[in-house]
C-alpha positions in Angstrom: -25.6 -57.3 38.9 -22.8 -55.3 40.7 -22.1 -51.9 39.1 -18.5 -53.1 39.2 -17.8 -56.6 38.5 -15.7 -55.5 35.5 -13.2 -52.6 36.0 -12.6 -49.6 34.2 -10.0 -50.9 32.0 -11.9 -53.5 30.9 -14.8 -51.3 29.9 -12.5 -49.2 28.0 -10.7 -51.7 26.2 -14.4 -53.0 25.5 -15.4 -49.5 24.3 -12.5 -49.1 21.7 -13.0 -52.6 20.4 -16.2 -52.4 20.0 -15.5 -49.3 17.2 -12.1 -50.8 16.0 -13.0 -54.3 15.0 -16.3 -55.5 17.2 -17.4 -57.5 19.8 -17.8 -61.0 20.5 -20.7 -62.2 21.7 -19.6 -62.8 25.8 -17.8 -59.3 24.9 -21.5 -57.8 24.0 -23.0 -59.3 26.8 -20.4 -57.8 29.0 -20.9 -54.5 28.0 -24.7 -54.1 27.6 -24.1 -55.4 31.5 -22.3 -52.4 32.4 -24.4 -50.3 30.3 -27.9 -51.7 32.1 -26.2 -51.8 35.8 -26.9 -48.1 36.5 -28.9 -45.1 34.3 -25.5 -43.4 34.8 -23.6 -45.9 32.3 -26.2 -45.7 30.7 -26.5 -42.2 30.1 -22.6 -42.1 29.2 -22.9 -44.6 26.6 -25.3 -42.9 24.6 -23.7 -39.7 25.5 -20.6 -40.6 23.9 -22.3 -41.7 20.5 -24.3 -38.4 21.0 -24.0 -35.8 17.7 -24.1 -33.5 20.3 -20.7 -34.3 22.4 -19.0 -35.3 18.6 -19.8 -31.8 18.0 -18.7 -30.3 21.4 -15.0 -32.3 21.1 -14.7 -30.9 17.6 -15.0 -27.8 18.7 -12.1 -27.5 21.7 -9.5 -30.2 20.1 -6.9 -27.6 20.1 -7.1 -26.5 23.4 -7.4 -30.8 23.9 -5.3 -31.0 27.4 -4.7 -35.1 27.3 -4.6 -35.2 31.1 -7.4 -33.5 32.6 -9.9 -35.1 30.2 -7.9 -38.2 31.0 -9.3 -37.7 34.4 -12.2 -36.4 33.3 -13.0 -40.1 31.9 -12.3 -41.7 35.1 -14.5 -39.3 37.1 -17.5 -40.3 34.8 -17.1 -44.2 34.9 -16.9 -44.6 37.8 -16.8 -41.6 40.1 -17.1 -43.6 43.4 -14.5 -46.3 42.6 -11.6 -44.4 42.2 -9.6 -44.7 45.6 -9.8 -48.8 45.5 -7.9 -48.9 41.6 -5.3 -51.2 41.7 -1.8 -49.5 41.3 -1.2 -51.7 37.8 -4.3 -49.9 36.8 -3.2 -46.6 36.9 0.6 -48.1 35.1 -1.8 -48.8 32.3 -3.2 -45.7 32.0 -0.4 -43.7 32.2 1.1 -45.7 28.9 -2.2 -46.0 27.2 -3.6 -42.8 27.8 -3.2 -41.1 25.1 -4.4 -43.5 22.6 -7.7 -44.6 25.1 -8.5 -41.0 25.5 -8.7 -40.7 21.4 -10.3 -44.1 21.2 -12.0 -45.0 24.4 -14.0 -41.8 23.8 -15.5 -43.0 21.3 -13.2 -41.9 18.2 -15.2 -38.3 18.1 -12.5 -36.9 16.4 -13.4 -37.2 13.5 -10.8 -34.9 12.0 -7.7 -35.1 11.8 -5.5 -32.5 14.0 -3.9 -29.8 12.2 -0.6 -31.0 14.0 1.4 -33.4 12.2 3.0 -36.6 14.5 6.6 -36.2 15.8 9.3 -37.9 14.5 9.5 -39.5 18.1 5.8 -40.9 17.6 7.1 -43.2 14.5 9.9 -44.7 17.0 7.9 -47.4 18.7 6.5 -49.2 15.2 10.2 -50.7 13.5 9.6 -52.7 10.6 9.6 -56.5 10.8 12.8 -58.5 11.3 13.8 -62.6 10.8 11.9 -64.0 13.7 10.5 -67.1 14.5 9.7 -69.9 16.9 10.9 -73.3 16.0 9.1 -76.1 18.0 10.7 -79.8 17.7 8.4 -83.4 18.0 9.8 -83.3 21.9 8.2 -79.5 22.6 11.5 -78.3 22.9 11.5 -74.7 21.4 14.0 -72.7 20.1 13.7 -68.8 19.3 15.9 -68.6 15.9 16.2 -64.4 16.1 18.7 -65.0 19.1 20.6 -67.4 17.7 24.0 -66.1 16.9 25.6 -68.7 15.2 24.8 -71.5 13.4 23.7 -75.1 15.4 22.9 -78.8 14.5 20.0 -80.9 16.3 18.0 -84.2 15.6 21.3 -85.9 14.7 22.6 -83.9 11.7 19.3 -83.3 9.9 18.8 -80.0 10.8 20.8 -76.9 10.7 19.4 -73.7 12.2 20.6 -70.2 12.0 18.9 -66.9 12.5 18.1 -66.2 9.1 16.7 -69.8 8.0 16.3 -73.5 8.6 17.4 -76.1 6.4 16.6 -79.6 6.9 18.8 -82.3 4.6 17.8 -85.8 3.7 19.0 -88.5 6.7 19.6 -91.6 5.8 19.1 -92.1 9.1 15.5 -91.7 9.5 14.2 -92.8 6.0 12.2 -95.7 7.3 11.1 -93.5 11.1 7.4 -92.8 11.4 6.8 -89.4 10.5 7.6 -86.6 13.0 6.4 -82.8 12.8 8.0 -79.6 13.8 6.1 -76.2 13.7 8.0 -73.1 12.8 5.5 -70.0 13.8 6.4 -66.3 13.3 4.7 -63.7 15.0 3.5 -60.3 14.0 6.2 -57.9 13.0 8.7 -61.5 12.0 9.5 -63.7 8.9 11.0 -66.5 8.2 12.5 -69.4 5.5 13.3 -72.9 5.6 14.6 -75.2 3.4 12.3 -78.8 4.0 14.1 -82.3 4.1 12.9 -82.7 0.3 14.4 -79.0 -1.1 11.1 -77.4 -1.1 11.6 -73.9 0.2 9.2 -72.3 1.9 9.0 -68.5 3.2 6.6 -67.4 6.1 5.2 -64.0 6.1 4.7 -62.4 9.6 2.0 -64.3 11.7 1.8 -67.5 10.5 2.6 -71.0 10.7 4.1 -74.1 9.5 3.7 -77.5 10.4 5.4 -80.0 8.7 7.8 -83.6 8.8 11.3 -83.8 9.6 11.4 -86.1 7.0 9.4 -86.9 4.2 9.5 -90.9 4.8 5.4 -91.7 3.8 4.1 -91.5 -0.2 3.5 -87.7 0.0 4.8 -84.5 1.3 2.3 -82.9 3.3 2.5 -80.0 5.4 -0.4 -77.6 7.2 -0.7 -74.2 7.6 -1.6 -70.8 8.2 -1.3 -67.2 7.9 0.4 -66.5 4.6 3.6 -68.8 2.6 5.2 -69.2 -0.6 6.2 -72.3 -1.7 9.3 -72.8 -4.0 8.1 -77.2 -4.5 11.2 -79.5 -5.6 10.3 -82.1 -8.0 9.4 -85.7 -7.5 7.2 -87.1 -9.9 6.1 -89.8 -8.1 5.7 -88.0 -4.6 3.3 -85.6 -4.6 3.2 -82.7 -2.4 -0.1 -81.0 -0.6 -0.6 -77.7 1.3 -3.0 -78.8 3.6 -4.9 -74.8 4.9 -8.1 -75.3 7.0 -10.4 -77.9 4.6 -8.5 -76.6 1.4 -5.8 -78.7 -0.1 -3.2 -77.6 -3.1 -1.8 -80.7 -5.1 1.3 -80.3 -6.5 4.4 -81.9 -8.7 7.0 -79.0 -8.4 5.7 -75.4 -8.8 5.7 -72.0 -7.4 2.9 -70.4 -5.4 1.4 -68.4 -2.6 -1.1 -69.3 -0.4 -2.6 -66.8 2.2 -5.4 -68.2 4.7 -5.3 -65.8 7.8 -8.0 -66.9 10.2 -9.9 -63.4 10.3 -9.8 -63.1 6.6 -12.9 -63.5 4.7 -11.3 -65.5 2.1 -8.2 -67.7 1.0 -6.3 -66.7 -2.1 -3.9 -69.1 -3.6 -1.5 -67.5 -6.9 0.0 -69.7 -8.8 3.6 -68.0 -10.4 5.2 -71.2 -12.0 3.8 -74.4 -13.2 0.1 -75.8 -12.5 -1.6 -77.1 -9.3 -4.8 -78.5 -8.4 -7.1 -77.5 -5.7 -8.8 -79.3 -3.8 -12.1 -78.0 -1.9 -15.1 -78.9 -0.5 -17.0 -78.9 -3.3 -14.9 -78.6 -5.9 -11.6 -79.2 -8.1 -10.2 -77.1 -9.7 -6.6 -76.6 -12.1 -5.2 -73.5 -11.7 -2.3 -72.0 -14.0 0.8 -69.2 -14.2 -1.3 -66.1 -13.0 -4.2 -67.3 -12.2 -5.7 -66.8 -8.7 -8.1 -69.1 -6.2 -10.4 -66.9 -4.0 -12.0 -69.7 -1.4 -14.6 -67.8 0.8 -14.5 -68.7 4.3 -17.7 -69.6 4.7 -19.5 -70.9 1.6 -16.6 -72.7 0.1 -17.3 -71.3 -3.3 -14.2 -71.0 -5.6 -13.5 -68.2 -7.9 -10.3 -68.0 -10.7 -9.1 -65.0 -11.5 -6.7 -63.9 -13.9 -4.0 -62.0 -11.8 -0.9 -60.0 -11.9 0.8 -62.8 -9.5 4.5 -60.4 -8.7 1.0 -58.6 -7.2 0.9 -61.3 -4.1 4.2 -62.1 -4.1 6.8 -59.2 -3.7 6.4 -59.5 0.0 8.7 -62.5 -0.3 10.8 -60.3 -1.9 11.3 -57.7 0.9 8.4 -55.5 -1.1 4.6 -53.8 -0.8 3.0 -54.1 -3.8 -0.5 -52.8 -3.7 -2.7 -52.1 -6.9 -5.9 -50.6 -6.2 -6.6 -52.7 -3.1 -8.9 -51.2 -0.4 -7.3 -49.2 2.8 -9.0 -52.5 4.5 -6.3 -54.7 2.8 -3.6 -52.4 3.0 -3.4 -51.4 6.3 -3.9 -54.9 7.8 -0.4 -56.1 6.0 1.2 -53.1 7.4 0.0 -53.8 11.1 1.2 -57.0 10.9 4.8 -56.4 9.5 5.0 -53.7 11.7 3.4 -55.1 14.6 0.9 -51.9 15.0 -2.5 -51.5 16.2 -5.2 -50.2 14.0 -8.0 -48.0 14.7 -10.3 -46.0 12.3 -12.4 -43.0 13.2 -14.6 -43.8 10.1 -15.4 -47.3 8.9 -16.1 -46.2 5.4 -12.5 -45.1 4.4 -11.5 -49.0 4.5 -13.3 -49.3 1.2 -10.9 -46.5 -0.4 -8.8 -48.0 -3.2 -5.0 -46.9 -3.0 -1.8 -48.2 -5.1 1.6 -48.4 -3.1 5.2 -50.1 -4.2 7.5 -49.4 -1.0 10.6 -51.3 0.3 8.9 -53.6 3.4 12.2 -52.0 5.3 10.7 -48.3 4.9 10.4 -46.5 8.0 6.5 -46.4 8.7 6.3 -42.8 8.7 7.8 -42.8 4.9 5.0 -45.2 4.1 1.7 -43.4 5.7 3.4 -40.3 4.2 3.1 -42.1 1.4 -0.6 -42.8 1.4 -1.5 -39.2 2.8 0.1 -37.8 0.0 -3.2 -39.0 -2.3 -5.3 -36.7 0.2 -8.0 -39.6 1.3 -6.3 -39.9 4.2 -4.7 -38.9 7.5 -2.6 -40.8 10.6 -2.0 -40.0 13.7 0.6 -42.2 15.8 0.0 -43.2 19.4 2.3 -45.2 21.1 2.3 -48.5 19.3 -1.4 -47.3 17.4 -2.2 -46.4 14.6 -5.6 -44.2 14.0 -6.8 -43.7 10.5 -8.8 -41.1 9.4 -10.7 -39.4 6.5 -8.3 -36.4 5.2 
């Protein structure tokens, strides 16, 4: 194989994700092809997982100059490519530097500088904001954070702003075939809407909705994922299901959360008012005020808990709300609100158990000052990065 069929930004973006979160398996067999093509990547693979060079970079991080060991990096990968880089290449590493020089070798800083992050280093991670996409049956979209006043579509059944969506009953298309919109929000975005029924529904960042313009069949189904709370309106003779990967939630009129990210291990629906029934793959169960599902993702098998439900809620509320839940759980809510990248020099401090009741509108530096304070932990900002480290 070619020493160079994959460039150096690719092998560096490969590096840190194989410490940050892993690698897939194409992504493993793109790397060990590096790593085999020459005894040179070779030898600068394990050089970099070396006690050795962990112990050497300890050692100098205060006299750390960011850009000669930025070139220092490029001379080792591939000393004899240099001069044919592309110019967007060299773009990317003057943005990304600093965080690839702290990741992409190998996160062998495995302590925290004595220097404390600027001010300036908070400014690119700004809490999340209403934002979604709205996409109509026709594939029409509309981007409801630049909407600036209110407009109409599908013939006076909808009425977006930028702060919500509420669909009203038409008369109009009671006896139409059912057709779906999808509202989506993306990382660092949330989101209401009022559905043709009354149910109200609130998206957390990075997730989705699907769900009729009108509720014309002899149930109200919708499909999701990501993370929603649903405030059902009552009709006792039209039920309504949350339909989340091969889970379904049965309901009359109730409030609940359901959250079913695709990369979590788990789905956990809280029940806060009234009763529903879940439906699984191999079970049924009732669930009742406080009372929590946990579906693993894999087996299928159902667990009830008894829970503090304002616990998985307060987010709809504009609040974090974290009671002895692991670094793991805590930082992953606050990357997505905040649309930040996470990287940890030490895996093991994601099991670390920390309690946290902040304003979702907090400055991010008020927050990880928050979670410092305990002494478990320490951040450093990079650009739009966030690395997490042992105190």
């Amino acid at each position: 194989m070619d020493n160079y069929n994959i460039d150096s930004k690719q092998i560096i973006q490969l590096l840190i994700k194989e410490i940050s979160e892993g690698l897939s398996v194409h992504e493993v067999e793109q790397l060990n092809d590096w790593i085999n093509a020459s005894l040179e990547n070779k030898a600068l693979y394990e050089k970099l997982y070396s006690e050795e060079y962990k112990k050497q970079r300890r050692d100098t991080i205060n006299q750390f100059d960011a850009k000669e060991a930025w070139t220092s990096v490029l001379k080792e990968i591939e000393p004899k490519q240099r001069r044919i880089l592309p110019p967007q290449f060299w773009q990317y590493a003057g943005v990304a530097a600093s965080i690839i020089l702290l990741v992409g070798l190998f996160l062998v800083f495995n302590m925290p500088t004595s220097e404390q992050p600027s001010v300036t280093a908070y400014e690119n991670i700004k809490p999340g904001t209403n934002q979604a996409i709205l996409t109509l049956a026709d594939g029409k979209q509309i981007e409801l954070n630049k909407l600036d006043t209110t407009i109409n579509v599908s013939g006076g059944g909808i009425n977006i702003s930028a702060s919500k969506v509420l669909y009203t009953a038409d008369s109009k298309t009671a006896n139409q075939p059912l057709v779906y919109h999808t509202l989506q929000t993306p990382r660092g975005g949330e989101y209401n809407l009022t559905l043709a029924d009354g149910t109200k529904v609130w998206l957390n960042a990075d997730s989705k909705l699907r769900y009729p313009e009108s509720f014309t069949a002899d149930n109200r189904t919708v499909y999701m994922e990501g993370e929603a709370y649903f405030e059902v309106a009552k009709y006792k003779n039209k039920p309504f299901f949350v339909r989340s990967g091969i889970n379904t939630v049965k309901v009359l009129g109730t409030e609940f959360n359901v959250r079913s990210y695709p990369e979590d291990a788990d789905t956990r629906i809280t029940l806060c008012e009234g009763s529903i029934q879940l439906n699984t793959k191999n079970a049924q169960n009732i669930l009742t005020p406080d009372q929590q599902a946990i579906i693993n993702a894999t087996s299928q098998e159902v667990v009830i808990q008894q829970v503090d439900s304002k616990l998985y809620t307060a987010w709809k509320d504009g609040m974090f709300m974290f009671r002895k839940a692991k670094l793991d759980k805590v930082m992953n809510d606050l990357s997505r609100w905040y649309n930040a990248n996470l990287f940890y020099t030490n895996m093991d401090i994601k099991n670390t158990e920390f309690s946290l009741y902040m304003n979702r509108q907090e400055n991010i530096k008020d927050v990880l000052e928050m979670l410092e304070a305990t002494e478990e932990v320490s951040f450093n900002i990079e650009g739009n990065n966030i690395i997490i480290s042992p105190s």
